[in-house]
TORKOL-4160 file (C-alpha; in steps of 0.2 Angstrom, whole numbers, padded with zeros to 4 digits, m for minus):
227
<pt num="1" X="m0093" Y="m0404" Z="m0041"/>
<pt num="2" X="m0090" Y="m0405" Z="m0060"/>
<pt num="3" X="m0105" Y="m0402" Z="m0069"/>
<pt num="4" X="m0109" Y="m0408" Z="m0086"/>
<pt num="5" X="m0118" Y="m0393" Z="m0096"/>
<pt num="6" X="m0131" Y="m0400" Z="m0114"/>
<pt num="7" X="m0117" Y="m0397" Z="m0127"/>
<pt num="8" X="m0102" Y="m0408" Z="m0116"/>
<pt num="9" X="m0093" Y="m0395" Z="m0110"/>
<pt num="10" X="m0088" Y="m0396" Z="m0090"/>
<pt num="11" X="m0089" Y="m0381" Z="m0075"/>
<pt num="12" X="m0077" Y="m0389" Z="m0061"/>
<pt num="13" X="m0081" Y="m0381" Z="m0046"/>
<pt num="14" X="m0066" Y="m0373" Z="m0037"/>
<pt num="15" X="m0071" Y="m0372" Z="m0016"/>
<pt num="16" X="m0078" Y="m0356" Z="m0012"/>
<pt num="17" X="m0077" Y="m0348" Z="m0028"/>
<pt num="18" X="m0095" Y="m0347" Z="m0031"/>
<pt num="19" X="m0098" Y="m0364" Z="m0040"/>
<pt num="20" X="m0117" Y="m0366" Z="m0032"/>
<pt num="21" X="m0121" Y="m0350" Z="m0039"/>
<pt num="22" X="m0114" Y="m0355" Z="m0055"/>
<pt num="23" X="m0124" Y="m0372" Z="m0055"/>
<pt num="24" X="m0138" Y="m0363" Z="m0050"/>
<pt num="25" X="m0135" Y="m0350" Z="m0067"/>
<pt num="26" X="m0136" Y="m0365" Z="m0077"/>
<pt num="27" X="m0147" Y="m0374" Z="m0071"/>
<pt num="28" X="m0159" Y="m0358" Z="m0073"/>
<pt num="29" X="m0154" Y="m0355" Z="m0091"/>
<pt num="30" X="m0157" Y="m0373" Z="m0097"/>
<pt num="31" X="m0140" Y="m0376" Z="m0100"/>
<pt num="32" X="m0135" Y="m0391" Z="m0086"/>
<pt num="33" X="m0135" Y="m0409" Z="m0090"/>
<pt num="34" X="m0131" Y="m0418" Z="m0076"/>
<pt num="35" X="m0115" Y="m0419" Z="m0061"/>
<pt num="36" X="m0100" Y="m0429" Z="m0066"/>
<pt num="37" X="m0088" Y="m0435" Z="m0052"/>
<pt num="38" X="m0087" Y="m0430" Z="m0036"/>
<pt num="39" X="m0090" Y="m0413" Z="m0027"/>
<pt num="40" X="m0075" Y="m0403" Z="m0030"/>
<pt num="41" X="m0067" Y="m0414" Z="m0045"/>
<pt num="42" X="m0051" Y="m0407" Z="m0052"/>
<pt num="43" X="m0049" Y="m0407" Z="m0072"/>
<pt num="44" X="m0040" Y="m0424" Z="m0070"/>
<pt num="45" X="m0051" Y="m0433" Z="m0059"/>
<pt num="46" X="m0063" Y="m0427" Z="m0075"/>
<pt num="47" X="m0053" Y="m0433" Z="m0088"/>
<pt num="48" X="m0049" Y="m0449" Z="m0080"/>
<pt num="49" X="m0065" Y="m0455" Z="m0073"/>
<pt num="50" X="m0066" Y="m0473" Z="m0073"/>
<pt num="51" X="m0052" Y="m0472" Z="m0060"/>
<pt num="52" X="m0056" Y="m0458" Z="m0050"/>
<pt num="53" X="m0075" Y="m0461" Z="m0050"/>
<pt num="54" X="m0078" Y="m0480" Z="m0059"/>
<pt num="55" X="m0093" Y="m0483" Z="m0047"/>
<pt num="56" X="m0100" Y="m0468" Z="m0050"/>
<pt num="57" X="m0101" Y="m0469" Z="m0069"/>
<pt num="58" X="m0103" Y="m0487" Z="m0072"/>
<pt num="59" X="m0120" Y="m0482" Z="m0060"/>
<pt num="60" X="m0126" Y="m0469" Z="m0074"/>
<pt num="61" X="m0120" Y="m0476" Z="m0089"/>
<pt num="62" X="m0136" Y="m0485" Z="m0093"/>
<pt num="63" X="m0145" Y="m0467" Z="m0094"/>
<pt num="64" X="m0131" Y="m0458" Z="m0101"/>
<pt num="65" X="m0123" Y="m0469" Z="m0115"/>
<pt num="66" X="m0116" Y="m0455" Z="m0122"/>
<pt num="67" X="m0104" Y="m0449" Z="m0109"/>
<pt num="68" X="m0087" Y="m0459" Z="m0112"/>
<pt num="69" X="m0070" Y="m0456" Z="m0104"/>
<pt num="70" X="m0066" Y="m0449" Z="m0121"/>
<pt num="71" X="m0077" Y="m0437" Z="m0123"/>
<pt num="72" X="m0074" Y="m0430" Z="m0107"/>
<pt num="73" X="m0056" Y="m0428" Z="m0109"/>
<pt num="74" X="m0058" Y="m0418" Z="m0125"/>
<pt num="75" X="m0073" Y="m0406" Z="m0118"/>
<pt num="76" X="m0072" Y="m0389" Z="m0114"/>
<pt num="77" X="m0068" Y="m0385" Z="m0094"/>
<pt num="78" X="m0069" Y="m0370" Z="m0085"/>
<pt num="79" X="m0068" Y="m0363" Z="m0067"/>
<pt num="80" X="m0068" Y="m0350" Z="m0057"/>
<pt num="81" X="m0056" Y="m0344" Z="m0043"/>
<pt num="82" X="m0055" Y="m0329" Z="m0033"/>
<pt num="83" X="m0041" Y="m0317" Z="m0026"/>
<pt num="84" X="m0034" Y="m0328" Z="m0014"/>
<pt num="85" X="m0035" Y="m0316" Z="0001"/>
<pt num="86" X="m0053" Y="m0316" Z="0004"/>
<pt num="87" X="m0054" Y="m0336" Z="0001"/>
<pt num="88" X="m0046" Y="m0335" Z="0018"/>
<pt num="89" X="m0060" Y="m0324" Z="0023"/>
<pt num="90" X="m0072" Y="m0337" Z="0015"/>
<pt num="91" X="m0068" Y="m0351" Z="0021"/>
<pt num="92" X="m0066" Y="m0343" Z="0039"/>
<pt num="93" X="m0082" Y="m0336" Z="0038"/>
<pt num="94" X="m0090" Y="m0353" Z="0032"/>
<pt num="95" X="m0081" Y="m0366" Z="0045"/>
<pt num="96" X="m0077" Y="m0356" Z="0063"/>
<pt num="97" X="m0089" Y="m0362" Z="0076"/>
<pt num="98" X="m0090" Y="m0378" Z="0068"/>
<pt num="99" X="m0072" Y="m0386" Z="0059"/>
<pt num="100" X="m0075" Y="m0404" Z="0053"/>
<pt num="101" X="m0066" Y="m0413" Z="0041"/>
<pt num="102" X="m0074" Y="m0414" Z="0024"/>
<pt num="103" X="m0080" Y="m0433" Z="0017"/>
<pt num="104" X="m0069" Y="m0439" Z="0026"/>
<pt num="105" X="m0071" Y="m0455" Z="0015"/>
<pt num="106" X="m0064" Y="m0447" Z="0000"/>
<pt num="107" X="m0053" Y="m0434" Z="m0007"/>
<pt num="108" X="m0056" Y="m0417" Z="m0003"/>
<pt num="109" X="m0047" Y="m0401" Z="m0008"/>
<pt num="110" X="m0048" Y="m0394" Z="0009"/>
<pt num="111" X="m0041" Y="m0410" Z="0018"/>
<pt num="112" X="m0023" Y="m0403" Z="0018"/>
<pt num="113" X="m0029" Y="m0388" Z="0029"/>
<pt num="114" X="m0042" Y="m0398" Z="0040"/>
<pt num="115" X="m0033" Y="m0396" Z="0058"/>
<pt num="116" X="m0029" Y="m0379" Z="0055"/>
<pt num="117" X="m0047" Y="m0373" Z="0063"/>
<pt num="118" X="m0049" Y="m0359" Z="0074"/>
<pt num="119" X="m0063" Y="m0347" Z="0079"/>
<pt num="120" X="m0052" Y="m0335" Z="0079"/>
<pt num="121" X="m0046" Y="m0326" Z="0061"/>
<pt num="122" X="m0029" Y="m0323" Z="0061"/>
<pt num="123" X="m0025" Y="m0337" Z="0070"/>
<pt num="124" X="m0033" Y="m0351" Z="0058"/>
<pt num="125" X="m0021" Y="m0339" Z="0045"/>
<pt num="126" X="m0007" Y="m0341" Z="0054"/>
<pt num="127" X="m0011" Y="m0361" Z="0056"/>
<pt num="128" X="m0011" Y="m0363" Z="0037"/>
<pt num="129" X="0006" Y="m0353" Z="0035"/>
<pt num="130" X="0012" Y="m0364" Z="0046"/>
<pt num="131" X="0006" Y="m0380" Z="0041"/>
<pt num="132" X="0005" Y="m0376" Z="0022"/>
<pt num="133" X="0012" Y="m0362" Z="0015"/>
<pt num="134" X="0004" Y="m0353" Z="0000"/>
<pt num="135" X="m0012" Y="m0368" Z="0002"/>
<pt num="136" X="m0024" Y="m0355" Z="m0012"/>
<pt num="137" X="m0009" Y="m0356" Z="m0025"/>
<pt num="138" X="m0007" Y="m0375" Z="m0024"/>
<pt num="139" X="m0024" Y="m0377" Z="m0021"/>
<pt num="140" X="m0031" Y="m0366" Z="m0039"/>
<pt num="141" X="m0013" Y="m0375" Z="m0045"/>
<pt num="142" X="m0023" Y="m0393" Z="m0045"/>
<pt num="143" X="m0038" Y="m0385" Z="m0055"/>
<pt num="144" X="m0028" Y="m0373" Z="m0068"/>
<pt num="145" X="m0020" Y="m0389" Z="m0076"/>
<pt num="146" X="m0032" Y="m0393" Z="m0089"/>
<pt num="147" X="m0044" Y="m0379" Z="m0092"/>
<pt num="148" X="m0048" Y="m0369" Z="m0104"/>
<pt num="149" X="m0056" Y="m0355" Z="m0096"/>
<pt num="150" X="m0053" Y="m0348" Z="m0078"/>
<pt num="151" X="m0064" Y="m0334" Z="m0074"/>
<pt num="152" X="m0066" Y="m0324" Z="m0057"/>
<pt num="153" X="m0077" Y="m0325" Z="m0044"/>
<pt num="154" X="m0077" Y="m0307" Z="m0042"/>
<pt num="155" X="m0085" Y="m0303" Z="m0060"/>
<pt num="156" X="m0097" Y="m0321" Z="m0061"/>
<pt num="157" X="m0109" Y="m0316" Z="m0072"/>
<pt num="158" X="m0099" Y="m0308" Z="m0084"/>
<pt num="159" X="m0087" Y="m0321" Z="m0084"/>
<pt num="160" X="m0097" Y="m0335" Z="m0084"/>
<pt num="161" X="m0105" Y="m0328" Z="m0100"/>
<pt num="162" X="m0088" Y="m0327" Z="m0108"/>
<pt num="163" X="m0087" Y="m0346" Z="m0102"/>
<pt num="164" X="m0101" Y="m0350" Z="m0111"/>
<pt num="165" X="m0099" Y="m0341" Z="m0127"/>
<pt num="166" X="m0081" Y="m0348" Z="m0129"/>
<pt num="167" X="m0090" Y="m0367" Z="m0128"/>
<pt num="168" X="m0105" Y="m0361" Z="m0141"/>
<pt num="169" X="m0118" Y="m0357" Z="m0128"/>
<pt num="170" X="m0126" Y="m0343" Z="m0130"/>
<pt num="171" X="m0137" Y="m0334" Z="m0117"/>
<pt num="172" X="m0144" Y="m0316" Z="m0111"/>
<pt num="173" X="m0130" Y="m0308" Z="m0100"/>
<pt num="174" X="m0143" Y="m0300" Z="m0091"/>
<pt num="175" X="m0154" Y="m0318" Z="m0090"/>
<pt num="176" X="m0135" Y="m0321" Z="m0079"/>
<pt num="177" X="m0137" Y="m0305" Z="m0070"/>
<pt num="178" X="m0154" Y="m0309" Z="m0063"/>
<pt num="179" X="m0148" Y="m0324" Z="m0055"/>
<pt num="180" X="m0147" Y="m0320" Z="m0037"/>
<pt num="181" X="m0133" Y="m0323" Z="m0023"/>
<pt num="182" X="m0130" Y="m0343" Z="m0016"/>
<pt num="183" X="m0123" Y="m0351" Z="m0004"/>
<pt num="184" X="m0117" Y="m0335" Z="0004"/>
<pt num="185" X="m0109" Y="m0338" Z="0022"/>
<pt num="186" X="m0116" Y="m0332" Z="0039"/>
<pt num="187" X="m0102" Y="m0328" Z="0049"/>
<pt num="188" X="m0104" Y="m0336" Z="0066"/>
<pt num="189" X="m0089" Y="m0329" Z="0075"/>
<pt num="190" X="m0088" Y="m0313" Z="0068"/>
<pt num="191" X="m0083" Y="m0304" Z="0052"/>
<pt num="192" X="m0065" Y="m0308" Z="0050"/>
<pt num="193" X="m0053" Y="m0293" Z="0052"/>
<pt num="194" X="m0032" Y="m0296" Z="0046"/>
<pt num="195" X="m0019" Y="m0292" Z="0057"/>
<pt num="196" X="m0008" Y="m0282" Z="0044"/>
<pt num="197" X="0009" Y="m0293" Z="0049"/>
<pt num="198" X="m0002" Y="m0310" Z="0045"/>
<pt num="199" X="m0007" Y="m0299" Z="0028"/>
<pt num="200" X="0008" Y="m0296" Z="0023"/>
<pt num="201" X="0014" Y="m0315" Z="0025"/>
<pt num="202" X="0000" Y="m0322" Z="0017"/>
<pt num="203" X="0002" Y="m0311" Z="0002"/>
<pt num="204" X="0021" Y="m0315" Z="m0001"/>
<pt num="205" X="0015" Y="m0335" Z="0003"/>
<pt num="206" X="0001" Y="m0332" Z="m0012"/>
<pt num="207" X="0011" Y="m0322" Z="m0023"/>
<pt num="208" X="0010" Y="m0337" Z="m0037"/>
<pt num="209" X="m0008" Y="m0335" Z="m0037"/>
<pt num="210" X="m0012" Y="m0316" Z="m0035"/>
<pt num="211" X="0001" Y="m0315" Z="m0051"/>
<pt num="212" X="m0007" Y="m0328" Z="m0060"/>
<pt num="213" X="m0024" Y="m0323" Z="m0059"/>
<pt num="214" X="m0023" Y="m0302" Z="m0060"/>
<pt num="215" X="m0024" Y="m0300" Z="m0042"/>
<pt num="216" X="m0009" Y="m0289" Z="m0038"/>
<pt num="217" X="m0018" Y="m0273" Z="m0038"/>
<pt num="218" X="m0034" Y="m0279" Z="m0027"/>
<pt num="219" X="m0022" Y="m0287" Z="m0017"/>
<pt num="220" X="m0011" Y="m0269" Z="m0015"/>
<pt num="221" X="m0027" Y="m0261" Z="m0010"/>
<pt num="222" X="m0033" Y="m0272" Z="0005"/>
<pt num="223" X="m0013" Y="m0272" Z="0011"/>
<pt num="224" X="m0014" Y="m0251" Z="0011"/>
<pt num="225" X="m0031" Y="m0251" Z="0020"/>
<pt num="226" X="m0025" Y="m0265" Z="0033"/>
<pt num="227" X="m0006" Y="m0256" Z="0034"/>
């Protein structure tokens, strides 16, 4: 979901790369306005909103004159991602025991990975690599484009408090801190555990992103303690 914060600038929330608890952040330090698009809207579908979304804003334009297509193409965006390797995890941990397609009635980030299901870990890896190589990369590659800050789900406080100083919002990074986990994911089959061989292929596959986003030496470390 893209949420529209008091002063105009924009979180777009990348899947499973703690966007609720990042809602919830705002939301606690007074800071959010309202939701703009859909959930999961990419920096595009933002700045071109009477396409993407037209029902949806002609429905809230009486109540929020002041939230034109112009205005949202020049405001400050931001996202998280995280290092690709455990957004496997994530998303495993989230979906086994019950793969469904997402709003099937709509775009979704996820719908290029949708048959790919299986309870088991390194098989729903090995699915992705073979239906869509590199998916996290192409994936974050649809968000990047048009931001102006990305920050990491591993550091979300600190980051989102970087965020929002950037855009002229200022709050107590220890107001941030207190917020507690959301959304966190009950595994239902299991913790997921990588077979080094499908490790090493999803690393080469996601090399773009673990690059891009400082994740090379994270990424290292999980590949010597799985080797």
């Amino acid at each position: 979901m893209a949420e529209l914060l008091r002063n105009g600038a924009v979180f777009i929330h990348v899947p499973k790369c703690g966007g609720n608890w990042v809602r919830e952040a705002l939301r606690q330090s007074g800071l959010w306005r309202c939701r703009i698009g859909y959930k999961h809207s990419t920096p595009e579908q933002i700045d071109d909103v009477w396409r993407f979304h037209r029902w949806q804003f002609i429905r809230h334009l009486p109540t929020r004159p002041d939230v034109t297509p112009g205005r949202l193409r020049r405001s400050f965006k931001f996202a998280f991602v995280r290092n690709p390797i455990t957004w496997y995890e994530s998303w495993w941990k989230f979906m086994a025991g019950d793969w469904h397609p997402w709003e099937a009635d709509r775009w979704h980030p996820q719908r290029p990975i949708d048959d790919c299901g299986d309870d088991d870990f390194n098989r729903f890896v090995e699915n992705v690599l073979r239906e869509r190589p590199g998916y996290v990369s192409e994936m974050y590659g649809w968000y990047a484009r048009g931001l102006d800050f990305v920050g990491r789900a591993e550091h979300l406080a600190d980051d989102l408090h970087r965020a929002l100083g950037r855009c002229g919002l200022n709050v107590e990074l220890g107001t941030l801190r207190r917020v507690p986990a959301t959304n966190v994911s009950e595994p239902r089959c299991g913790a997921p555990v990588w077979d080094s061989a499908v490790l090493r292929r999803v690393i080469a596959a996601e090399a773009p992103a673990i690059t891009r986003y400082g994740y090379d030496e994270a990424t290292e470390e999980l590949r010597r303690e799985h080797a």
